[in-house]
Phi, psi and omega in degrees: 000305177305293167336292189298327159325287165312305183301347150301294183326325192275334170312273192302321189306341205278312192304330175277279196327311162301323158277338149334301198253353159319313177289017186273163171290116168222156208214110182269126163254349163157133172235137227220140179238097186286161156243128235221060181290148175226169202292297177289350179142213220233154167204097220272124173220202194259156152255123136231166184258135174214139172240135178239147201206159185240007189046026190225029171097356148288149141218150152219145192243158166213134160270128178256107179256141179212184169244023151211152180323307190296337163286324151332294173284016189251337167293331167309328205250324147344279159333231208318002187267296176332325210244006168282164166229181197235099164283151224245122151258100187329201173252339158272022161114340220261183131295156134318323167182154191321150197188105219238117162255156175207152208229094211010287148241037155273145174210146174235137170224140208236133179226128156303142185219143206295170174299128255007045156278309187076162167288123182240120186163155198228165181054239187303292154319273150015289158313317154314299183301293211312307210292340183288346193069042172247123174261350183236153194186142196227127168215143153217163175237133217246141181088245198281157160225030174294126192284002141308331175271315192281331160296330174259350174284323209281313198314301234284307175285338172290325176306325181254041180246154194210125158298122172325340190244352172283329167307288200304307202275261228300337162270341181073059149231175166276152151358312173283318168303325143339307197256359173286352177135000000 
């Protein structure tokens, strides 16, 4: 009896929790189908890549694997709820400043863009961003263009972008001297 007691209690704690994280962004970025040989023939399952976001400067990715799709994106979106950070976004949408991940041979390269440039990127990059909530944005990506790679270097940059007024606190300058140089 006490146990089903708890297991209420674990309940509604799951239900707040959900609701809390009901207003995130997710974004399937690919699901990919391994094979397996064995001894009766092939035996096929899943992969995906999910990136999840509040569009206010969260963002996160996780890979989910299963033997069927929907388990996949479900474990991915787990994953990645697990794995965000908190990216510094101007008040036009943007980064503060250029900013290069890199991800085994993957490279992302991330540029600040004046206001309505939208984001220019594509696949994987795109999805990080968008879920993070940077609408201007100038990016490109170099090397690999497997989207296990390219998702986590655009995470690897997002991850080295820093606010202008915590650099300025942590030099004893002003703000403005940050960016002259």
């Amino acid at each position: 009896m006490a146990q089903q007691q708890g297991r209420g209690n674990d309940r509604r704690r799951n239900n707040r929790d959900d609701s809390n994280q009901s207003n995130l962004i997710e974004r399937l970025v690919e699901v990919n189908r391994v094979s397996k040989v064995v001894k009766g023939g092939r035996r096929f399952s899943f992969n995906a890549v999910v990136v999840v976001g509040d569009g206010a400067g969260k963002v996160g990715s996780g890979l989910g694997k299963a033997n069927e799709v929907a388990d996949a994106i479900s474990k991915g979106t787990e994953a990645a709820k697990k794995n965000m950070i908190s990216v510094p976004v101007t008040s036009k949408g943007t980064i503060p400043h250029s900013v290069r991940g890199r991800q085994d041979a993957g490279i992302v390269l991330l540029k600040p863009a004046s206001e309505g440039t939208g984001v220019i990127a594509g696949g994987g990059v795109r999805a990080v961003l968008e879920c993070a909530g940077i609408r201007n944005v100038l990016s490109k990506s170099q090397g690999s263009s497997n989207p296990h790679n390219v998702v986590a270097a655009t995470m690897d940059a997002l991850a080295q972008v820093q606010d202008p007024a915590e650099v300025a606190a942590r030099r004893g300058i002003s703000i403005k001297r940050v960016f002259e140089g």
